[in-house]
Structures are given as C-alpha cells and as structure tokens.
C-alpha positions in Angstrom: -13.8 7.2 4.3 -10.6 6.0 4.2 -9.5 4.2 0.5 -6.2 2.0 0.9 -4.4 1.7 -2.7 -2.5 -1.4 -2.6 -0.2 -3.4 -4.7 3.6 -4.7 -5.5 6.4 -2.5 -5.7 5.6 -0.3 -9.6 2.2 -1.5 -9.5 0.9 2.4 -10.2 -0.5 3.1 -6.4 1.1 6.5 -6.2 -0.1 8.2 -9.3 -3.9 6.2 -9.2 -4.2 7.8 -5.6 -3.2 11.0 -6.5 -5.6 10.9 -9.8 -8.1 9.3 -7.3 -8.0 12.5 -5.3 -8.1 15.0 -8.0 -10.9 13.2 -9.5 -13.0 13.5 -6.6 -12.1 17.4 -5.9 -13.1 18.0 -9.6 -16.2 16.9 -8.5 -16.6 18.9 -5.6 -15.7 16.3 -2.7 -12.7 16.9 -0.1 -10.0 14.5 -0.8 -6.1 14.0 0.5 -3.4 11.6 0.0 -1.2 9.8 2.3 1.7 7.8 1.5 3.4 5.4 4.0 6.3 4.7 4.5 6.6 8.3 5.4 10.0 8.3 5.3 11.6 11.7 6.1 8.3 12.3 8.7 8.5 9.4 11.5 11.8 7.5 13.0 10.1 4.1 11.9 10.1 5.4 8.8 13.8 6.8 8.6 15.3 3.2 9.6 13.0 1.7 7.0 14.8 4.0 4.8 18.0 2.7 5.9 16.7 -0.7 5.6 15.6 -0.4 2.3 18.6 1.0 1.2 20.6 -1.6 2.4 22.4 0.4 4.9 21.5 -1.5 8.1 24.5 -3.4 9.8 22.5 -6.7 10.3 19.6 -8.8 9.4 15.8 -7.9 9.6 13.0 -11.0 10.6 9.6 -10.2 9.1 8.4 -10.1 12.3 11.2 -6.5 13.2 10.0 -5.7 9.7 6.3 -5.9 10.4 6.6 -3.5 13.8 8.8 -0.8 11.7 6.4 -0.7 9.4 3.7 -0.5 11.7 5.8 1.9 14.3 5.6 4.6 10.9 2.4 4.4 11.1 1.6 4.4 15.0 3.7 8.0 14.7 1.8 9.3 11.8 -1.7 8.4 13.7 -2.4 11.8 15.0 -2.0 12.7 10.9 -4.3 10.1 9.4 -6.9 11.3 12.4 -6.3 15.0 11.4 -7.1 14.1 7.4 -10.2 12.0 8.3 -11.3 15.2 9.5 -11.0 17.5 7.6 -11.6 15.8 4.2 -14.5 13.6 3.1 -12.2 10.6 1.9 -8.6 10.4 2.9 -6.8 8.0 0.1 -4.1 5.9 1.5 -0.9 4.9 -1.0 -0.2 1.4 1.0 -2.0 1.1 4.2 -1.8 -2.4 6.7 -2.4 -4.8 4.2 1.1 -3.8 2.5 2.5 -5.3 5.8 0.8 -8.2 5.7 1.6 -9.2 2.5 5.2 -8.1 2.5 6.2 -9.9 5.7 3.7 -13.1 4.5 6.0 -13.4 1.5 9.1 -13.7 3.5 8.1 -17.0 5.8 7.1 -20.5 4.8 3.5 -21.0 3.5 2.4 -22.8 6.4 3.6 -19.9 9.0 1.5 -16.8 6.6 -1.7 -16.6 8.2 -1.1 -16.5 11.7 2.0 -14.0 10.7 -0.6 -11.6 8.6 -3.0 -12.2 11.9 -0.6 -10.6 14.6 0.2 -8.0 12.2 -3.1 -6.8 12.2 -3.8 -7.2 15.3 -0.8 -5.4 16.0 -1.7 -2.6 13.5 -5.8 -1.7 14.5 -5.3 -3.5 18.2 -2.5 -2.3 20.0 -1.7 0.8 17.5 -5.5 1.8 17.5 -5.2 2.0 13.7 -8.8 2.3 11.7 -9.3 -0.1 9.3 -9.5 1.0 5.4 -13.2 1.4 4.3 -12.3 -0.3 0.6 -8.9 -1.9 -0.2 -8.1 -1.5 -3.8 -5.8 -4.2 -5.6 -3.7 -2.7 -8.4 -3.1 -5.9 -10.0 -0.4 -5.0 -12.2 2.3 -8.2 -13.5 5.2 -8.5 -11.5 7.6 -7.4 -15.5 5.3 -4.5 -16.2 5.6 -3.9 -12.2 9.3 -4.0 -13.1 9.5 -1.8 -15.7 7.7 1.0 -13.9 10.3 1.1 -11.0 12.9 1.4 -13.4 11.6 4.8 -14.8 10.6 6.0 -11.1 12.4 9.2 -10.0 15.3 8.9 -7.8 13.7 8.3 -4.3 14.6 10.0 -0.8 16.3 6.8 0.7 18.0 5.2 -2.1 20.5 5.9 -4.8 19.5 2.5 -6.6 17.3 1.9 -9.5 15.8 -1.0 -7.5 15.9 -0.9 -3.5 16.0 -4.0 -1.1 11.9 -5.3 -1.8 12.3 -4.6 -5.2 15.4 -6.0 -6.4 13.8 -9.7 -5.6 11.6 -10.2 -7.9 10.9 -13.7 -6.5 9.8 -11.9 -3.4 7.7 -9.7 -5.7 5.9 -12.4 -7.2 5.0 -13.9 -4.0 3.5 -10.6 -2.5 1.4 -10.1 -5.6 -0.3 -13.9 -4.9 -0.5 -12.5 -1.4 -2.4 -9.4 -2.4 -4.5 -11.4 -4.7 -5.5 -13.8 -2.3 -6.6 -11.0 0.6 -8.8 -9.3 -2.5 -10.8 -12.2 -3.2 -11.0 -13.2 0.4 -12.9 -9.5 1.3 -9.8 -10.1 4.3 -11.0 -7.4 7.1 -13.1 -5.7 4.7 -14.2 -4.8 1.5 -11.7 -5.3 -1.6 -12.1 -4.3 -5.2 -9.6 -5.5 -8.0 -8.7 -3.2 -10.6 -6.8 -4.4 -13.7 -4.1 -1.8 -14.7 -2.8 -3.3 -18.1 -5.2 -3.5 -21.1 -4.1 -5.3 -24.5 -1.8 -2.1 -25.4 0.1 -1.6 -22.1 -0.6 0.4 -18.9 -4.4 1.6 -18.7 -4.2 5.5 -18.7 -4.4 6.9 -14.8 -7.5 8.7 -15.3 -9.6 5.4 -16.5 -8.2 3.3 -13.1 -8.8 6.2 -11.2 -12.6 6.3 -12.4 -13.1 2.5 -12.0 -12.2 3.3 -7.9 -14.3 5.9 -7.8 -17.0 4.2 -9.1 -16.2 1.2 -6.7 -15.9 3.8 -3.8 -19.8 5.3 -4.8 -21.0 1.6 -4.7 -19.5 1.3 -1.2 -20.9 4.6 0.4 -24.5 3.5 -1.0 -23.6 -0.2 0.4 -23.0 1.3 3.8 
C-alpha cells in the first residue's frame, strides 16, 4: 500500500512518516519511507533545489513548477516500484497532491481546478505514477507550521531559515485551504484528517502516528 503524508511546509510529515514506519515494523509489518523532493537523487529534483533556494536566474509559472516537481518523481519511479515490492506499505512524505496544491495556490481561484486536473493527469497519466492508497492531511496552523520550520535543521539546498515556499506565508495559507478542501472531497481517493495540535501544543509523534495507522487498518479491511 502506498500512504501519502501530506501538508504545508512544518506541518510534521517528515517525523509522522517516519514514526508511521517504525510503528508498523514494531508490529511486525515491512515498512519504508520516501521523501520527495528527492533532492540530491534526481535532476528535477536538483533545480528544485536551486529553485527553492532562490538561485534560479528567472521566473518559474506553476505550470514549469508543476512538471519539475512531477519530473523528480518520474526519475525516482523505478524507486517507488522497487519499495512497493519489497515492503508491505511504502509511506510517502509528500506525494502528487503536494503538487496540486502548491501550484493551485499560485493562480487565480477560478483557474485551480483544471490546473490541479492536468497535474494529475500529468502525474498517474503520462508519468504512469500509482495513486496513493490513503492521503493523510496533517492539518497543522499555518504559525505553529511556522514555528516548526524555524527549528528544522539546516537543509541540503538552502542556507535560509525559510526557503522560497515557505517564506510566503500568504502562499502557505492558501495551500493549507487547498489541502483541506481535497481531504474532504476524498479527491482521487481516500483522505483522512489528522489534527496535530491539541490544547497544549504539538500532539506527541507517536499518538498522530497511531491515529494513521489505525486509519490505514480501516482502509485494508475497506478494500
């Protein structure tokens, strides 16, 4: 099965997929994690670096955005087809719908759907991609989001505390309707939403990483 983590920039997905995975190990199922953008792995990943970063020489439409993104993971297929099989359930930090949402953000209302439609078509049509299994929504506010970028590690492609994305916070805001919007829709699939503050702050990993598990179960019995 593949799992798709998604959510804004700091939203938690990389340390809930990882605890996702380890949870299900523990418990004697075969799980691995794959992050896109892979960015030292594929060339669409490399310039998204640079883009990122800041350090390309001219703009980016969503559209040019939308292929890069979808050219890292057209070059990491053969990868994603070697997880599926060798593990059980291969957890995905960001898949398609972190495209979709993304690019949406960036172009009028009016133009979003069909913009989020050729992407996917792009993405499972012409790149052959497989559709996520269950899409999980970290729904995490945009100032907690915040917060947790600022204490991220330094990262691969950027110097900055905040790269490109996530120095807009308007831009953050938007994506975070986006993803909201696909989770209640069930858009190409099935959708959970998980919560990741509580009344005190961040919900511990290992509690949002049981919730998706528990959501995962439910789908296998579903299916």
């Amino acid at each position: 099965m593949l799992v798709a983590i998604e959510g804004g920039d700091g939203a938690g997905k990389a340390t809930a997929a990882a605890e996702i995975a380890r949870q299900l190990n523990a418990a004697g199922r075969s799980a691995t994690v794959i992050s896109f953008p892979r960015y030292g792995e594929t060339a669409g990943g490399w310039v998204l670096g640079e883009y990122l970063g800041g350090r390309l020489p001219r703009e980016v439409s969503p559209r040019a955005a939308a292929v890069l993104y979808a050219l890292d993971r057209l070059e990491s297929r053969d990868a994603l087809m070697a997880a599926e099989s060798g593990h059980e359930v291969v957890v995905l930090d960001r898949y398609i719908a972190s495209n979709l949402v993304y690019q949406a953000a960036k172009v009028a209302a009016e133009e979003a759907a069909d913009l989020m439609r050729w992407i996917w078509t792009l993405e499972t049509g012409q790149f052959a991609l497989p559709s996520p299994d269950l899409s999980v929504f970290l729904a995490t506010p945009v100032d907690v989001a915040r917060r947790q970028i600022a204490m991220k590690r330094q990262r691969s492609y950027t110097d900055a505390t905040f790269d490109l994305n996530e120095a807009d916070a308007a831009l953050q805001a938007r994506v975070r309707e986006n993803y909201a919007e696909l989770a209640a829709a069930d858009y190409a699939g099935r959708w959970v939403t998980v919560a990741t503050v509580a009344d005190v702050g961040m919900r511990p990993p290992g509690e949002i990483a049981a919730e998706v598990v528990a959501a995962l179960s439910l789908q296998e019995r579903v299916a």
